[in-house]
One Martini backbone bead per residue (centre of mass of N, CA, C, O) as a GRO file, in nm:
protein
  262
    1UNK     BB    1   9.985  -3.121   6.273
    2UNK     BB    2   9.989  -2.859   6.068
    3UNK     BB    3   9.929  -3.048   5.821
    4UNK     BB    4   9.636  -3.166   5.971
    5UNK     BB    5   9.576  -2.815   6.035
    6UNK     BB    6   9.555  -2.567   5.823
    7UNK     BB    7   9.420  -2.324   6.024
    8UNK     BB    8   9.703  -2.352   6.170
    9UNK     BB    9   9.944  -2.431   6.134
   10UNK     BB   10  10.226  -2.266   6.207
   11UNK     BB   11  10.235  -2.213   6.601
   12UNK     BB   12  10.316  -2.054   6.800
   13UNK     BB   13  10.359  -2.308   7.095
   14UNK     BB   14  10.312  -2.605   6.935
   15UNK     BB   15  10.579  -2.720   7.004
   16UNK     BB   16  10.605  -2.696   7.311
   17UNK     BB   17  10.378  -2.875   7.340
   18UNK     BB   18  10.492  -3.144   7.195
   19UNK     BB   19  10.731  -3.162   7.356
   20UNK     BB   20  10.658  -3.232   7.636
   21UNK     BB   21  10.456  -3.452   7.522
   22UNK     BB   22  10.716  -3.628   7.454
   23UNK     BB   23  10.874  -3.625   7.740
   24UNK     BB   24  10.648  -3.811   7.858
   25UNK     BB   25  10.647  -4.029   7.650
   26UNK     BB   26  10.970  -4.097   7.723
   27UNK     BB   27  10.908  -4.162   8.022
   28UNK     BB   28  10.720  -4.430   8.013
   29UNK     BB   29  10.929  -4.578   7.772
   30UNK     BB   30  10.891  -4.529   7.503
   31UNK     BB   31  10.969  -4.531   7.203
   32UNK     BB   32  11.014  -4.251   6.925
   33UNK     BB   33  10.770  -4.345   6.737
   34UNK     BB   34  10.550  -4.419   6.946
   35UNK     BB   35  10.566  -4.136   7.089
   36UNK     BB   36  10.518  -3.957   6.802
   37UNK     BB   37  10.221  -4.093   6.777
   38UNK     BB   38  10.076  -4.033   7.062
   39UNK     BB   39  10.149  -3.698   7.026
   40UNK     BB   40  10.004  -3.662   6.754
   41UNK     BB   41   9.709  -3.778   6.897
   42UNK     BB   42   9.693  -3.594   7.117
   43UNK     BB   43   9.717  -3.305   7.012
   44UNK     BB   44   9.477  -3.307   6.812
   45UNK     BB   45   9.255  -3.402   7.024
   46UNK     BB   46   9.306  -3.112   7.196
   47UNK     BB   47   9.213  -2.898   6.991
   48UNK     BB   48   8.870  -3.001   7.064
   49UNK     BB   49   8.893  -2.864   7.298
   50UNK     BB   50   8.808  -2.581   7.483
   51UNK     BB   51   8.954  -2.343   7.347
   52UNK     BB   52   9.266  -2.441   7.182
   53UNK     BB   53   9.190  -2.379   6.882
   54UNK     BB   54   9.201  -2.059   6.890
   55UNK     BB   55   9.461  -2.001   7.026
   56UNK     BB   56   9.647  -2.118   6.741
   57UNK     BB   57   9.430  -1.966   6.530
   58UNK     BB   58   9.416  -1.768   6.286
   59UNK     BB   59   9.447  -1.443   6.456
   60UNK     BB   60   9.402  -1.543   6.767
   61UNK     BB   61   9.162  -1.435   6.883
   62UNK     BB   62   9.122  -1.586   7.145
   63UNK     BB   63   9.390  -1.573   7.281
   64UNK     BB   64   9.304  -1.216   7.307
   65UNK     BB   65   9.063  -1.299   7.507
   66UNK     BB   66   9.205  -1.509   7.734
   67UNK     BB   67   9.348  -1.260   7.834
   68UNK     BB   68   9.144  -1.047   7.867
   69UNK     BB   69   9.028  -1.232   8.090
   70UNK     BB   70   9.212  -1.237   8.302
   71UNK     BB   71   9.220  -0.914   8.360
   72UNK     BB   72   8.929  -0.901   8.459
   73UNK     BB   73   8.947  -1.110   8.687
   74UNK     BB   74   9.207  -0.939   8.803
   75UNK     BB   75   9.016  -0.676   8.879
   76UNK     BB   76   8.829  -0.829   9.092
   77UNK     BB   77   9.083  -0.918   9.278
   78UNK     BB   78   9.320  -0.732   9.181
   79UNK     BB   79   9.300  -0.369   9.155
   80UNK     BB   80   9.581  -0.300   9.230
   81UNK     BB   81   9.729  -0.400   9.051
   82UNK     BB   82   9.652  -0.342   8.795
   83UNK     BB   83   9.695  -0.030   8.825
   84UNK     BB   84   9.930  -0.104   8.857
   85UNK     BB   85  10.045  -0.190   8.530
   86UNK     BB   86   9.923   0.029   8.392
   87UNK     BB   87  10.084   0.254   8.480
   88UNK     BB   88  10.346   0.043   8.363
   89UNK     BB   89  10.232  -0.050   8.071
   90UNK     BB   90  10.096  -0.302   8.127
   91UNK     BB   91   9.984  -0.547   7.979
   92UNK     BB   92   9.831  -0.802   8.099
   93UNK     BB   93   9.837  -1.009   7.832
   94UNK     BB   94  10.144  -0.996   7.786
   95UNK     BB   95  10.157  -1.139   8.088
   96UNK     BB   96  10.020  -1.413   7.975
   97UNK     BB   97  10.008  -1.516   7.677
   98UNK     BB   98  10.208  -1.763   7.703
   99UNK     BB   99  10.074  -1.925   7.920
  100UNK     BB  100   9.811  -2.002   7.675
  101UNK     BB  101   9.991  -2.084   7.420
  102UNK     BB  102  10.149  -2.308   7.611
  103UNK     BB  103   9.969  -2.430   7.856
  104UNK     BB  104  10.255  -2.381   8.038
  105UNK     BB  105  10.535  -2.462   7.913
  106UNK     BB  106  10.665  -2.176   7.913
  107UNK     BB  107  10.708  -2.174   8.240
  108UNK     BB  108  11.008  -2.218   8.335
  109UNK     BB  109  10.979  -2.244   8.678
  110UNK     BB  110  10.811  -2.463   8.653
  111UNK     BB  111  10.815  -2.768   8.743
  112UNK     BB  112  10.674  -3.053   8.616
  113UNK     BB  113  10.474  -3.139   8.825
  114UNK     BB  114  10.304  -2.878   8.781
  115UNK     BB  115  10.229  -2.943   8.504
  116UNK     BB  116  10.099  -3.201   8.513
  117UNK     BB  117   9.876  -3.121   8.707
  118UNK     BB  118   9.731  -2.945   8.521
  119UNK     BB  119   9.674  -3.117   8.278
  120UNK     BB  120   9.509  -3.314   8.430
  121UNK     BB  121   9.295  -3.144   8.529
  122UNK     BB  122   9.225  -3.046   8.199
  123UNK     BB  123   9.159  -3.333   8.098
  124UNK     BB  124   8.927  -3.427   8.296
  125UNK     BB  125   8.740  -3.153   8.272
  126UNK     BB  126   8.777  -3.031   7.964
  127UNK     BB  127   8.872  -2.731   8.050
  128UNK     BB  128   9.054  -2.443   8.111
  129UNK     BB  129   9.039  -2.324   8.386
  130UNK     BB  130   9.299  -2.379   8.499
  131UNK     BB  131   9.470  -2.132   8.371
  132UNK     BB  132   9.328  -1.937   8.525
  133UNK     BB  133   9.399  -2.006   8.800
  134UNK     BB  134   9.693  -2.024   8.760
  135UNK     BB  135   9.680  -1.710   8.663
  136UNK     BB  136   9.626  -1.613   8.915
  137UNK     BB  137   9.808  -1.737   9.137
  138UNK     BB  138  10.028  -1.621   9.059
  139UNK     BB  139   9.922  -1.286   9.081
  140UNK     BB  140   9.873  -1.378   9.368
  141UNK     BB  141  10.201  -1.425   9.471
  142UNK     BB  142  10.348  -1.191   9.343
  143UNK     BB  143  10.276  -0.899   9.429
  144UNK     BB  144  10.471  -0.795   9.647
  145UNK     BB  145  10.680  -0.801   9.370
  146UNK     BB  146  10.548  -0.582   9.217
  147UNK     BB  147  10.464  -0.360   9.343
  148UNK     BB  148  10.662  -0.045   9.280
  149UNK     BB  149  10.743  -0.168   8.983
  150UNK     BB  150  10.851  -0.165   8.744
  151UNK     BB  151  10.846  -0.357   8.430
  152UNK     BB  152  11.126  -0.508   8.435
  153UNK     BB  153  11.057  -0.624   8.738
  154UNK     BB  154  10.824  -0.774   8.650
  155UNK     BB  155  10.895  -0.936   8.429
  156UNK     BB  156  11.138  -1.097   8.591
  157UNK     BB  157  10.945  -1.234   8.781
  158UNK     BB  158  10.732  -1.318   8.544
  159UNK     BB  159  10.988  -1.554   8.428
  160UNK     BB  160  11.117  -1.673   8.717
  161UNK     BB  161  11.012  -1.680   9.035
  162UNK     BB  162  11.203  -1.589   9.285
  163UNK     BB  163  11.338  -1.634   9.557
  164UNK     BB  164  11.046  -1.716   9.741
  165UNK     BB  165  10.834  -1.774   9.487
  166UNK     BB  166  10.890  -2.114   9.411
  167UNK     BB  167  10.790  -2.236   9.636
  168UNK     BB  168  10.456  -2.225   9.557
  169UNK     BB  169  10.517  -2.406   9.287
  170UNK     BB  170  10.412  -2.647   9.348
  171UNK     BB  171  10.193  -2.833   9.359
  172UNK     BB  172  10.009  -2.833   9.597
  173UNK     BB  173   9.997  -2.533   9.650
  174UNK     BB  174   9.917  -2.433   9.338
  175UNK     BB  175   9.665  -2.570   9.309
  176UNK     BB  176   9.526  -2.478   9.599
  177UNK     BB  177   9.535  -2.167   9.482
  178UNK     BB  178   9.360  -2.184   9.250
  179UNK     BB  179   9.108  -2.306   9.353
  180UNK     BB  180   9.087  -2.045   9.549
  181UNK     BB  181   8.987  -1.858   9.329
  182UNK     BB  182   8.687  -1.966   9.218
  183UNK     BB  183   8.678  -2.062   8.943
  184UNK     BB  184   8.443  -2.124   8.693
  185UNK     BB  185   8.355  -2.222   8.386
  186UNK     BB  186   8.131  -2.020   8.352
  187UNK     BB  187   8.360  -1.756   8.424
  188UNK     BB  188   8.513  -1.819   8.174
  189UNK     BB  189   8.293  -1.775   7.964
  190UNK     BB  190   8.221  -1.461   8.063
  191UNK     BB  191   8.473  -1.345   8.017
  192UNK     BB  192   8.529  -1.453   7.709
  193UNK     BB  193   8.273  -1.292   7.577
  194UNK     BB  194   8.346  -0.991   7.707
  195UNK     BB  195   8.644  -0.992   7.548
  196UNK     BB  196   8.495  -1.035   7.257
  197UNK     BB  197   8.338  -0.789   7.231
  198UNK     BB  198   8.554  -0.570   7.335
  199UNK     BB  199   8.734  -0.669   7.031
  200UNK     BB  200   8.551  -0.572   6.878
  201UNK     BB  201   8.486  -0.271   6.925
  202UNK     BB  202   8.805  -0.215   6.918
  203UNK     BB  203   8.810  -0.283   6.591
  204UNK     BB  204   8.574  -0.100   6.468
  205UNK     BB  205   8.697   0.195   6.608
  206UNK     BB  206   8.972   0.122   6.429
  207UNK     BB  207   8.847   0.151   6.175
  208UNK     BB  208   8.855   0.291   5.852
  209UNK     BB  209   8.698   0.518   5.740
  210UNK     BB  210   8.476   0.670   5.461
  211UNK     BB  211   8.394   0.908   5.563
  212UNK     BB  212   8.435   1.227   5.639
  213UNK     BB  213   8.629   1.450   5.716
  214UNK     BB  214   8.650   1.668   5.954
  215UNK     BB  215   8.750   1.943   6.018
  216UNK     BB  216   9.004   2.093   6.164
  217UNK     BB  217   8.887   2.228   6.421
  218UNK     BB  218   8.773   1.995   6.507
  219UNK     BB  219   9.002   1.789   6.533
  220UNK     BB  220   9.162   1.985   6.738
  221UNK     BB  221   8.891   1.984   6.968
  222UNK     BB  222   8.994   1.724   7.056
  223UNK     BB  223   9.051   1.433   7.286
  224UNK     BB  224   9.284   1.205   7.303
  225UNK     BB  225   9.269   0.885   7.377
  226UNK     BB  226   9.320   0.666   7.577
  227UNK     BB  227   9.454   0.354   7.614
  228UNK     BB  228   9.353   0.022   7.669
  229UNK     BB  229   9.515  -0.217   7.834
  230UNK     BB  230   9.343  -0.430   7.879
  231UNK     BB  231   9.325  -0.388   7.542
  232UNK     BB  232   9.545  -0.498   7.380
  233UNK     BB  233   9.654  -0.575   7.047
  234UNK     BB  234   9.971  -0.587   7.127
  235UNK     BB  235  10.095  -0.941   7.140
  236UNK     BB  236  10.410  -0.954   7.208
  237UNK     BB  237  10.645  -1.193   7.252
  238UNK     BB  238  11.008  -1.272   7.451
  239UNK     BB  239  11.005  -1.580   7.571
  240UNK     BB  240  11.077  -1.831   7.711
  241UNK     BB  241  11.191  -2.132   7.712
  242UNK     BB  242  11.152  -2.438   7.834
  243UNK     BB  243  11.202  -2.678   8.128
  244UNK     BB  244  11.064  -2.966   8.126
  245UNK     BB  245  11.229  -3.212   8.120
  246UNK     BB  246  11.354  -3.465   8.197
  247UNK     BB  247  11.467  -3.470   8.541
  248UNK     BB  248  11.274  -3.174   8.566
  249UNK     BB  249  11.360  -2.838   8.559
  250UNK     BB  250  11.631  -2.853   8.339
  251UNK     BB  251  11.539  -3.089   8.062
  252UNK     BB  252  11.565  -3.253   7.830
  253UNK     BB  253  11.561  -3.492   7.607
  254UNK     BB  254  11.761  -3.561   7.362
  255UNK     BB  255  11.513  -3.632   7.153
  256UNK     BB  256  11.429  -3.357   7.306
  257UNK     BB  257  11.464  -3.042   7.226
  258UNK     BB  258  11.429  -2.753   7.302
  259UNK     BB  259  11.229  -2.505   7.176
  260UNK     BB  260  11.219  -2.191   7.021
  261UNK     BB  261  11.085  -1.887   7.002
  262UNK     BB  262  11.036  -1.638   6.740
   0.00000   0.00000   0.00000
C-alpha cells in the first residue's frame, strides 16, 4: 500500500490499520495469499474515503486538525472536562491523536466487535463522522474518572479503560452513546474546517520573522503569551498496539502479529 501511495509512504498507524483488516479477512475463512490481495484491495480504496488520506499523508496536517476538531466539539459539549485537561497540561489532541490515526484499531480495550462496528458505521456512512462520535462517547464515558487527576492517571485511563468503564466498550452500548453525540457529518466538516484556520494561523504567527528585531526594552516590555493547548503542534504519542485478533479482545491470528507503532 506504500509503495502503491507515494504521498503516503510508510506511515505510522497505517500498518495497524492494514494488520485489522487482515485479520478480519482471515476470520472470513480467506487463505492468506487471496485475504492479503483482498486487504491490499480494501485498505487503498479506504485511503479515497473522505479526510483518511490527509490523516496519514504527511506532514499529518489533516490528522492535526482532526484531533483539534475533536477537542473544539468536546469543549461545546464538556467544557469541565476540557478545562481541567489544560490545567494538567494534557493537550486535547494528543489523547486522541493514536485513535484517529488507527481509525481506532490501536485502542486497546476496545472489544473486537466494538471496532467491527464502528468500521461498518464508517463504511456504510462514507465518511469519518462515527470517529468523532466514538472520540466524544469515549471522554464522556470517562470523565468522572477523568476530573480531579494527574496527568499520568488521564493517561492510563484513557489508554486501559479500566472496569467499571470498559463496560461502556460493549458494542450496543458504545454505538448508541456516540450517535447521543449527535454530531452530523457537516458538524464533522465545520469542525475541521475551523480547526484548519487554526493551525494556519498558529503556523504563520510563529514562523520566523525577517523584520527587524524590536529594541531590548521593548522585548523586555513584552509578556510571553500562554500557549493554547488545544492547538498544540507537538503531536507525539507512545500509545499501545492493538489487540484486536481473531478470538476476541486478546489476539491476532498467528499469520497476523500484531505490529508495534514506532
Amino acid at each position: 500500500v506504500a509503495a502503491d501511495n507515494p504521498s503516503i509512504g510508510y506511515c505510522q498507524g497505517l500498518d495497524i490499520i492494514a494488520a485489522f483488516a487482515l485479520s478480519v479477512a482471515l476470520e472470513s475463512g480467506l487463505d492468506l495469499p487471496k485475504a492479503e490481495a483482498e486487504v491490499f484491495t480494501f485498505v487503498a480504496t479506504s485511503l479515497e474515503l473522505e479526510y483518511i488520506r490527509s490523516w496519514l499523508e504527511p506532514p499529518l496536517f489533516g490528522l492535526r486538525a482532526a484531533a483539534a476538531a475533536v477537542a473544539g466539539l468536546l469543549q461545546e459539549r464538556q467544557p469541565r472536562l476540557v478545562e481541567h485537561l489544560r490545567s494538567e497540561g494534557a493537550g486535547m489532541e494528543l489523547l486522541c491523536l493514536a485513535w484517529l490515526q488507527t481509525l481506532f484499531s490501536n485502542c486497546s480495550p476496545l472489544p473486537r466487535a466494538s471496532l467491527c462496528r464502528i468500521w461498518e458505521c464508517w463504511l456504510n456512512d462514507g465518511t469519518p463522522k462515527i470517529f468523532f462520535q466514538t472520540a466524544l462517547a469515549l471522554f464522556q464515558q470517562a470523565e468522572p474518572a477523568l476530573l480531579h487527576e494527574p496527568l499520568e492517571v488521564i493517561s492510563e485511563v484513557l489508554r486501559t479503560f479500566p472496569p467499571p468503564l470498559d463496560a461502556a466498550l460493549a458494542p450496543e452500548e458504545l454505538i448508541a452513546r456516540a450517535a447521543g453525540t449527535k454530531v452530523s457529518a457537516s458538524c464533522v466538516r465545520s469542525a475541521i474546517a475551523k480547526a484548519e484556520v487554526a493551525l494556519r494561523t498558529a503556523a504563520t504567527t510563529t514562523a520566523p520573522s525577517s523584520a527587524p528585531a524590536a529594541p531590548l526594552q521593548q522585548q523586555q516590555q513584552r509578556k510571553p503569551q500562554e500557549p493554547e493547548l488545544l492547538l498544540d503542534l507537538d503531536f507525539s504519542s507512545t500509545a499501545s498496539p492493538p489487540r484486536h485478533g481473531v478470538g476476541g479482545r486478546g489476539g491476532y491470528p498467528q499469520s497476523a502479529e500484531p505490529p508495534e507503532l514506532l
